[in-house]
SETIDO-318614 format. One record per residue (C-alpha): x, y, z; residue in one letter. Coordinates in steps of 0.25 Angstrom, whole numbers, plus 2048, in hexadecimal, padded with zeros to 3 digits. Example, Ala and Ser with C-alpha at 12.3 -4.5 7.8 and 13.67 -1.06 7.14 Angstrom:
residues 2
8317EE81FA
8377FC81DS
This chain:
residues 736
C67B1B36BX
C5CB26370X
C4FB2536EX
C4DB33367X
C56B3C35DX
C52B4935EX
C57B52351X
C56B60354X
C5AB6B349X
C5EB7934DX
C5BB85346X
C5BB9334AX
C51B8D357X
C5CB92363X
C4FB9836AX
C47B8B36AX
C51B8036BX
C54B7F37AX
C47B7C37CX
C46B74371X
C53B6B377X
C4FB6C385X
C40B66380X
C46B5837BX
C51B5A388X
C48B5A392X
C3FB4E38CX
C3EB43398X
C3FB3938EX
C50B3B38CX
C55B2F382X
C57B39376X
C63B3E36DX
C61B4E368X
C67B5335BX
C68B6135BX
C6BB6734CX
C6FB7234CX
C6CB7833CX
C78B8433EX
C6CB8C344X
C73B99345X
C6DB9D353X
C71B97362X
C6BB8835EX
C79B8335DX
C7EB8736BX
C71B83371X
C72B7436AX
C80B7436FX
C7DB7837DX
C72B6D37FX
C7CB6237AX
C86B67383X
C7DB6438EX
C75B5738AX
C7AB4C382X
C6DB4937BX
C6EB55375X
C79B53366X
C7CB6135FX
C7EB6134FX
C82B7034AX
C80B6E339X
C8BB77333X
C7FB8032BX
C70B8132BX
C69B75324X
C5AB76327X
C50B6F332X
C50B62329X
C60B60327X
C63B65335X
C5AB58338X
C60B4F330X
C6DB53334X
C6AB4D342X
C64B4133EX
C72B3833CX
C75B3C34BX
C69B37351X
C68B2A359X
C5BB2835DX
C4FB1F35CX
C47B2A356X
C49B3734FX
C44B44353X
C45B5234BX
C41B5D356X
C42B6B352X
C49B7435AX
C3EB7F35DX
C35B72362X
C35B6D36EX
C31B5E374X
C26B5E37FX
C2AB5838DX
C27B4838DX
C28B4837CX
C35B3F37AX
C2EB34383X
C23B3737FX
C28B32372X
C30B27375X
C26B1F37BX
C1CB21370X
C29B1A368X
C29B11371X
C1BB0C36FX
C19B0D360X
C26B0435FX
C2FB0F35AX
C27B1434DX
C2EB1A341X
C29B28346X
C21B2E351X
C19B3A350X
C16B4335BX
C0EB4F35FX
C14B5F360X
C0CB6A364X
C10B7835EX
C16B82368X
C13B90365X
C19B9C368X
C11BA236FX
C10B9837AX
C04B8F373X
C04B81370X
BFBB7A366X
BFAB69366X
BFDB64357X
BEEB66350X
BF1B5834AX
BF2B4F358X
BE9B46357X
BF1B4134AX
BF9B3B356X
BEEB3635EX
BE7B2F356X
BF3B2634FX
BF1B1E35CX
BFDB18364X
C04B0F358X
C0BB1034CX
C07B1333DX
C0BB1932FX
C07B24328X
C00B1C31FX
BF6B1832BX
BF4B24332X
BF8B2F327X
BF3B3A331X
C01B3A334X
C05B4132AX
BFBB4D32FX
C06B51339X
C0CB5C338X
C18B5732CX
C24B5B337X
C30B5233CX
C2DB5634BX
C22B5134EX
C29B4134BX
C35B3A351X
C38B30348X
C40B2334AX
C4FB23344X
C4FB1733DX
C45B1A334X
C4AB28331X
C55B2232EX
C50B17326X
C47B2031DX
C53B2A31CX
C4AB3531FX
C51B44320X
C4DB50320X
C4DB59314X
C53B68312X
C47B72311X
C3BB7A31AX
C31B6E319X
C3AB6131EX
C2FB5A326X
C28B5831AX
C31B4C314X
C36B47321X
C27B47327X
C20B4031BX
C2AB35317X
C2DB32326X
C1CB2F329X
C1BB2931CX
C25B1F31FX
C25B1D32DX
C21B0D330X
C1CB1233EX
C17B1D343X
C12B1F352X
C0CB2C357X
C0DB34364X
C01B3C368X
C0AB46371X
C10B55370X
C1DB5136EX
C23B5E369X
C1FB6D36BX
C1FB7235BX
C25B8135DX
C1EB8A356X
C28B98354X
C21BA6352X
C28BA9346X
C24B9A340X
C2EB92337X
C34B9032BX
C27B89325X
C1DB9632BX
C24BA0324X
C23BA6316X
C2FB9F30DX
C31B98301X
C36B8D30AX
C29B8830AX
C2CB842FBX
C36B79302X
C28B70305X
C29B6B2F6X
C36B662F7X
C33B5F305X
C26B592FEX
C2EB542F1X
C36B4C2FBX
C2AB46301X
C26B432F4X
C32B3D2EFX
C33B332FDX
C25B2E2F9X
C29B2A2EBX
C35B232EEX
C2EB1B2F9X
C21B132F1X
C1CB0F2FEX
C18B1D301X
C12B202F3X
C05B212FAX
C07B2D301X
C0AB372F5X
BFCB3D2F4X
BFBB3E302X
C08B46301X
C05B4D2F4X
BF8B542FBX
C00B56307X
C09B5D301X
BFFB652F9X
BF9B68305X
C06B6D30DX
C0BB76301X
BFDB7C300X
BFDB7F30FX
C08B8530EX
C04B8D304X
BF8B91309X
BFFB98314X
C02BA8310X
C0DBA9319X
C17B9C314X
C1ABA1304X
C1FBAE2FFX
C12BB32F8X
C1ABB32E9X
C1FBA32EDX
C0FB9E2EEX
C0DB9C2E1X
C1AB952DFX
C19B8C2EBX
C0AB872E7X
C10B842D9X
C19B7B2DEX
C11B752E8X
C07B722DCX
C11B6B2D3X
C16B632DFX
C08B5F2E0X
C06B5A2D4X
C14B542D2X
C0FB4B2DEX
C03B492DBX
BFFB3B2DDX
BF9B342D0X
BEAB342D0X
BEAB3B2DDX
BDEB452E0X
BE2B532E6X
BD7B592EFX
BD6B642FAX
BE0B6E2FCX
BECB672F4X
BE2B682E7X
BE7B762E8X
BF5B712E0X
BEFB6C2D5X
BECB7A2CFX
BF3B872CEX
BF9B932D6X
BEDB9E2D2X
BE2B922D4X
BE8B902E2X
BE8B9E2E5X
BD9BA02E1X
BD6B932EAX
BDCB9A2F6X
BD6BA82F3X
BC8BA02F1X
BC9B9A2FEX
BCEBA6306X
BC0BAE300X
BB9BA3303X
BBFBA1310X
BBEBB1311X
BAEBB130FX
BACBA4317X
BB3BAA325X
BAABB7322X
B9DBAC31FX
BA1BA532CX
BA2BB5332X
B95BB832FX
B8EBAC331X
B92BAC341X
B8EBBC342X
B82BB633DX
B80BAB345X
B85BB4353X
B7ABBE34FX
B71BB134DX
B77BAC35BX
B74BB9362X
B67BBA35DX
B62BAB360X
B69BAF370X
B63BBB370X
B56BB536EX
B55BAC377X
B5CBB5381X
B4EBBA382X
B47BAF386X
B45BAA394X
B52BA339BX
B4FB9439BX
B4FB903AAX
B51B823A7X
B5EB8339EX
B6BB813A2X
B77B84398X
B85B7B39BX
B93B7D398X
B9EB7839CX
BADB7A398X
BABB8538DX
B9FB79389X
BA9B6C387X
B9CB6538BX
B97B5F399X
BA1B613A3X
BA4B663B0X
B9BB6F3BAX
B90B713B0X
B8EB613ABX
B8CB5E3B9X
B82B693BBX
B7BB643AEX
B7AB583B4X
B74B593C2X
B6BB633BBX
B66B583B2X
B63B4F3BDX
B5DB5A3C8X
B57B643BEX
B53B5D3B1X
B4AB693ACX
B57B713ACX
B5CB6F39CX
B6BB6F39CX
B70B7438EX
B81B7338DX
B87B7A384X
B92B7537DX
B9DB7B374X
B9CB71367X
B98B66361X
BA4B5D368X
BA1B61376X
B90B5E373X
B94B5136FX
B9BB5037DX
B8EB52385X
B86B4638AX
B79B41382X
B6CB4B383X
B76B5738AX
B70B63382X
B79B6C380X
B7CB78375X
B89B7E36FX
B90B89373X
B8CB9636AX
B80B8D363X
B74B92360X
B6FB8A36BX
B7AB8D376X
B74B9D373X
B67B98375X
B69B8F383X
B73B99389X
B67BA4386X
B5DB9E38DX
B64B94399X
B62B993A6X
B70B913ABX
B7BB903A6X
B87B873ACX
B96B873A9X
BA3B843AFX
BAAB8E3A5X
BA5B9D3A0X
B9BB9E394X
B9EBA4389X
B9DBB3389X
B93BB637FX
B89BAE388X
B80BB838EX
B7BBB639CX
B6ABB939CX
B65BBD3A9X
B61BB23B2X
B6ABA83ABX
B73BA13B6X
B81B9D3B4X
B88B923BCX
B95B923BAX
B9CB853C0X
BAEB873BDX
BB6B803BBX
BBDB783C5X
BC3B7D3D3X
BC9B8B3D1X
BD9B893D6X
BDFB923CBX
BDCBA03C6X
BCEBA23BFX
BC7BB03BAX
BCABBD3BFX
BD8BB63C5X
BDEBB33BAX
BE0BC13B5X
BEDBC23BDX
BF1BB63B6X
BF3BBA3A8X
BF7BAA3A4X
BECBA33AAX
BE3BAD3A0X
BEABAC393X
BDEBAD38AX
BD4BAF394X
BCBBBC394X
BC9BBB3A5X
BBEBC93A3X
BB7BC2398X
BB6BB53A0X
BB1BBD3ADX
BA6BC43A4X
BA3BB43A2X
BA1BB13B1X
B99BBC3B3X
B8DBB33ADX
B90BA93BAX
B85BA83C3X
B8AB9D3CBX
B97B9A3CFX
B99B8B3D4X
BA4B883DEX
BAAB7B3E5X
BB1B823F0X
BB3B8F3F7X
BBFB923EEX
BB8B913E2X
BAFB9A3E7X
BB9BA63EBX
BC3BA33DFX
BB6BA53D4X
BB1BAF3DCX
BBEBB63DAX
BC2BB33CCX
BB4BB53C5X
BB0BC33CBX
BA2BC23C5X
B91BC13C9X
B91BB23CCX
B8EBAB3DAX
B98BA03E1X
B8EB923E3X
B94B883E9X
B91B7C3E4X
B9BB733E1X
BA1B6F3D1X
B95B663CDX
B9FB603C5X
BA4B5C3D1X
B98B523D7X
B9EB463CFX
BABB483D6X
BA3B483E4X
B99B3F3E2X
BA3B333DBX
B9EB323CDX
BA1B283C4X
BACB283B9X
BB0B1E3AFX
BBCB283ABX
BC5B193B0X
BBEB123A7X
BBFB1A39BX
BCDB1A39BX
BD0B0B39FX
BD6B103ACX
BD7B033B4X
BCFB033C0X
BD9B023CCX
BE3B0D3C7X
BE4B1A3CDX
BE0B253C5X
BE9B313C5X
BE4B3D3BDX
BEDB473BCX
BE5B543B7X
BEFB623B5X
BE8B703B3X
BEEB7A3A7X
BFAB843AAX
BF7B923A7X
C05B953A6X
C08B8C398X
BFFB9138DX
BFCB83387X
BF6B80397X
BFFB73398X
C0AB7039FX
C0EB613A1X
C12B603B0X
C17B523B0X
C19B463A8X
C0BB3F3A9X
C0FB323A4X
C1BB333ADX
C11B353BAX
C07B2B3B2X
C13B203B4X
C1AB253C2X
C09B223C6X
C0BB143C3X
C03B073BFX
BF4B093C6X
BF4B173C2X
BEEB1E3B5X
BF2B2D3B5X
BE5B363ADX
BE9B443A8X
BDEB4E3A6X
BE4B5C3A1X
BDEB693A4X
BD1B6B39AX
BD8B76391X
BE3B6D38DX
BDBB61388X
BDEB6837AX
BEAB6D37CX
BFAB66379X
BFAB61389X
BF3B53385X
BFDB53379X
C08B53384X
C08B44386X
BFBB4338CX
BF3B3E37FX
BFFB3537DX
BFFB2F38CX
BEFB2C38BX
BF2B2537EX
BFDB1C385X
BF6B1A391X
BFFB2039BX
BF3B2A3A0X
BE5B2D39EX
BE2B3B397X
BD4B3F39CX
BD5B4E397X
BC9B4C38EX
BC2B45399X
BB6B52399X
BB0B4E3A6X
BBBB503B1X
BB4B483BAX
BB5B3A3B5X
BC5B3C3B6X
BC4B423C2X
BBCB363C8X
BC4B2C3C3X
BD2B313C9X
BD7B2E3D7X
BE1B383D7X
BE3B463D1X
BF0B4C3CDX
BEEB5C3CAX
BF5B673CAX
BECB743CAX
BE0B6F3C3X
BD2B723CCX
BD1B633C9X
BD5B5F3D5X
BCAB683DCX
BC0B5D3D4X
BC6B503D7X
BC9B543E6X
BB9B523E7X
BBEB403E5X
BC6B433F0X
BD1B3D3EBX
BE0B3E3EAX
BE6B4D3E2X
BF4B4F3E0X
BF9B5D3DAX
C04B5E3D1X
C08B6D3D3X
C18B6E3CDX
C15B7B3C5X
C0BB823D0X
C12B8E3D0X
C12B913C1X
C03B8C3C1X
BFEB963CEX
C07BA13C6X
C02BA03BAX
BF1B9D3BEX
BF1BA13CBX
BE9B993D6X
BDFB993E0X
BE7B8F3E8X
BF3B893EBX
BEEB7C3E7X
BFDB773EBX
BFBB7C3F9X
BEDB763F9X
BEDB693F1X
BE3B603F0X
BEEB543F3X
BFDB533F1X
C05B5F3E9X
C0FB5A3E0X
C1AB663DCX
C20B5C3D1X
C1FB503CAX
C28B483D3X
C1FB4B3DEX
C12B483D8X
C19B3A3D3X
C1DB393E2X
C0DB3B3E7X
C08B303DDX
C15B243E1X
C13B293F0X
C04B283F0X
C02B333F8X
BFAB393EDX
BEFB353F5X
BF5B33404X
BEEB3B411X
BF5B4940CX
BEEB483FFX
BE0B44406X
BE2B50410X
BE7B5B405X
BDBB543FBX
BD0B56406X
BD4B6540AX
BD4B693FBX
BC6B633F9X
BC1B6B406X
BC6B783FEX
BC2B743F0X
BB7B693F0X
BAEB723FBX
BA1B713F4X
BA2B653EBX
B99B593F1X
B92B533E7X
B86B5C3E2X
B8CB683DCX
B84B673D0X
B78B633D6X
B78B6E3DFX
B7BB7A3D3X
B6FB723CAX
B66B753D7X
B6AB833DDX
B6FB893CFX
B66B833C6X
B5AB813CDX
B5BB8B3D8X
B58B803E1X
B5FB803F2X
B6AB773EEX
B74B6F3F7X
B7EB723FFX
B8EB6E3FBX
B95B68406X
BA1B6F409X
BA7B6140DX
BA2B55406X
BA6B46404X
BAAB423F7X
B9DB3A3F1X
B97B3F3FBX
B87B423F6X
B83B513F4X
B73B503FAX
B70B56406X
B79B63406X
B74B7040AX
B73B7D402X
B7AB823F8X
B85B903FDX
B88B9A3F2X
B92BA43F3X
């Protein structure tokens, strides 16, 4: 008996439906039936059905004799199916790599629930991909099992059948079917949750929800949409023959209230003379159903009166909404005039010598470059007043106690931006910031430069999706100074921001920690047991996938080949921290405990110091952690497709920091072999350090507060340093 049945109605999909096969075909995870329907699609699915079951004996082909419908077709492949667990896949949909196991072992620790409910993203045509809004449903139903009645917010989820795999049994025992009609989930969804014993959760992108250009049956303007009546009177009618569930109806009768209304709410769903019709019956449903001494508010109140009162409602709110969009219109001219006024003003007044503006990150808070300058400024020049400037309420409440600080287009930000003599930041201000003569910028980067930046990424139309490379050189022109940690740095910025700025080199005062060995209780915090070697596997972003993502192995495969004494910590690239990539399994891994996530980790540098070994591919991470001088490995299996589509400075495969693995076989290989840190690694690290880490020994931050705030003769950076090693007693500073 397998462990998963997989019912998969075909319809008029032929160009979708071998990726669609070829998504659950591929999956590592293999002990699975596939029951192919196909609903006498009048296209090429047929043939194509026929040919995979030719050619894989999971695969079971059932050609119906005419058309019956997405919810028939289903049932006609439930008596076939085998397996623990039922799973209704659509044809244009696709799994994600790892989802069946994924699934399987989620079963396997809730104790083989009545249903699991999994995570989709939507695919769009054009190449984009959105995470489901409503994740953290998953999240936070916690690692057991419940009923709807205790967490109800799992009725929240979008009211489909893909998003579930449900266990045969209890199909089978609560004869659950699909009805005829448009709107099927509805009483398969509701009646399944409501009567589920168990329920267990899986807080992972399970499947990739295709979304088609030309939309679906439920996007376009029919009476079809009448059939969500007749789907919600069969939802009723499971209620009243179960007493049990009798506590449910006016959560269902304002749901449905609410569903009808959206539906009608959208121009595009009804024929213009049907509207009228449809709200009539959705109103007389409504009070059919309507629970005795039930209270009807919000926006399911609409239902209790009529067809011409609705339509003033609507026609009230669209003026009202009408006049408040041209009040809030007015109201900002207002306040910008106001704005430029209140700048203007103090854009007369002397520049404050003493006041230094922060950012960092397009102002997350205080990080990188700047919050180490911040800091050696506090301690050598406390007449300097640091002011950082923040991008809302959130990243304020992020900063450490008695950090002043200002947010971004505020009254205040206007007025410290106006008068600061310094302004630092590792990424470009915005461009309505105006550059007062004598006002010095210090701009710090971000990271080593190994991949294209500026000016070298207009022959790299990819890499730029989005970015206005002109508008951002008209940014750099502000710099002033230009920090570097190393010669290349020097000549690739120099090259790629063609602007008025000078190359000091300084060091990345972000960097000191790494040198000097500061403290981090990053261990601690994640209960990481003290004599375990601490992998941290840190992958930079792909310019040529547009979600930025692309999983180059299993991690919870590498987390296991790694072995007991090992914990495996992931940090993903910056930009994806929001994205679908921790939905992947990542969120769902941390959970378990199989490895530690520490993308949210906001300073770097606690992780960095924790780890004794660093597995990258591309990322100027390794450029940072070098500075430890300890054990790098690269994973480089795509470093073609990633210099094609980038470009880059170096051939960081023919110049690695340690050991180059071109698969995963091969990184897998270093680790068991333990030559991930043997005599070639120490040589290949040390000669990559030499190159890269040329100006960092300790003082970097120290030596930009003295010569580039204070004007004072500063030290000198060693161009060959001993980790930890002090930074008193250099020489003078070198500019370029």
């Amino acid at each position: 008996m397998p462990r998963f049945s997989l019912i998969v109605p075909c319809f008029k999909v032929q160009g979708f439906l071998r990726e669609c096969l070829d998504s659950v075909l591929d999956q590592c995870f293999t002990d699975f039936e596939l029951i192919a329907v196909d609903d006498r699609s009048p296209d090429g699915c047929g043939a194509i059905l026929d040919e995979y079951a030719a050619r894989d004996p999971r695969v079971r082909v059932l050609h119906l004799p005419e058309n019956v419908g997405l919810g028939r077709a289903r049932n006609a492949g439930l008596p076939l199916a085998t397996g623990d667990y039922l799973f209704f896949l659509d044809s244009d949909d696709t799994l994600t790599p790892g989802a069946l196991r994924a699934m399987a072992d989620r079963l396997a620790e809730a104790e083989d629930p009545d249903v699991l409910v999994f995570d989709y993203a939507r695919t769009y045509w054009w190449g984009g991909t959105r995470r489901n809004a409503l994740a953290d449903i998953l999240t936070e139903a916690g690692s057991g099992t419940f009923t709807a009645a205790r967490y109800p917010r799992i009725l929240d989820l979008l009211m489909v059948v893909w998003n579930k795999v449900y266990r045969r049994e209890f199909v089978a025992r609560g004869g659950f079917t699909f009805p005829p009609g448009y709107y099927e989930d509805t009483p398969w969804t509701f009646p399944v949750l409501l009567s589920a014993g168990r329920i267990a959760a899986l807080d992972r992108i399970c499947l990739n929800y295709r979304q088609r250009r030309q939309g679906n049956i439920l996007s376009t303007t029919s009476r079809k949409h009448f059939d969500i009546h007749d789907q919600y009177e069969r939802v009723f009618a499971f209620v009243a023959e179960r007493p049990e569930l009798a506590v449910w109806r006016p959560y269902l009768h304002r749901k449905m209230g609410e569903h009808c209304l959206d539906i009608l709410a959208k121009p595009d769903r009804l024929p213009p003379g049907d509207r009228a019709e449809f709200f009539r019956k959705t109103a007389a449903m409504f009070r059919a159903h309507k629970p005795e001494g039930a209270t009807v508010d919000g926006e399911a109140a609409l239902l209790e009166g009529t067809w011409p009162a609705y339509l003033l409602r609507r026609q009230t709110e669209r003026a009202g909404q009408e006049a408040a969009r041209r009040a809030v219109l007015a109201r900002r001219a207002a306040a910008g005039r106001a704005r430029g006024g209140w700048a203007a003003l103090h854009a007369r007044r002397p520049l404050d010598e003493n006041l230094v503006v922060y950012s960092a990150s397009s102002h997350r808070g205080m990080l990188g470059d700047p919050a180490a300058v911040y800091r050696a400024a506090r301690e050598i020049a406390p007449q300097l007043r640091g002011v950082w400037v923040v991008r809302d309420a959130e990243a304020a409440a992020g900063l450490p106690e008695g950090v002043e600080h200002v947010v971004v287009g505020s009254r205040r930000y206007l007025e410290v931006t106006a008068r600061a003599k310094f302004f630092v930041n590792d990424v470009n201000w915005p461009g309505a910031l105006v550059k007062r003569p004598g006002s010095v910028h210090l701009h710090t980067h971000q990271g080593t430069p190994l991949k294209y930046l500026g000016a070298d990424l207009l022959d790299k139309p990819g890499a730029r999706l989005g970015f206005d490379v002109p508008q951002m050189l008209r940014r750099a022109d502000r710099w002033d100074w230009s920090l570097v940690a190393n010669r290349h740095s020097e000549l690739v910025y120099e090259r790629a921001y063609p602007c008025h700025f000078t190359s000091v080199r300084t060091g990345s005062p972000r960097n000191d920690v790494l040198v000097n060995g500061g403290p981090s209780d990053f261990r601690e915090r994640y209960g990481i047991p003290g004599g375990d070697t601490v992998v941290l596997y840190a992958p930079t972003r792909r310019d040529y996938r547009r979600s930025g993502h692309v999983d180059r192995f299993d991690v919870a495969e590498f987390a296991a080949d790694l072995g007991a004494g090992h914990t495996l910590v992931v940090r993903l690239h910056p930009s994806l921290a929001t994205g679908p990539a921790r939905g992947m399994g990542l969120a769902e891994l941390a959970r378990r405990g199989i490895v530690v996530d520490a993308t949210d980790e906001p300073h770097l540098e606690d992780v960095l110091l924790a780890a004794d070994v660093l597995v990258s591919d591309y990322s100027s991470v390794m450029v940072d952690y070098a500075n430890l001088d300890r054990p790098i490995v690269l994973h480089a299996d795509d470093w073609p497709a990633f210099r094609a589509s980038r470009g880059a400075y170096v051939d960081i495969t023919a110049e690695p920091p340690g050991h180059v693995a071109h698969s995963y076989r091969e990184l897998a290989w270093l680790f068991a072999s333990g030559a991930w840190r043997d005599e070639e690694s120490a040589r290949l690290r040390t000669a990559f350090r030499d190159r890269f880490c040329e100006f960092e020994d300790g003082g970097a931050a120290e030596r930009v507060v003295r010569s580039l705030l204070l004007g004072e003769t500063p030290p000198d950076p060693a161009t060959a340093r001993v980790p930890g090693q002090s930074a008193a007693g250099r020489d003078t500073l070198t500019s370029a």
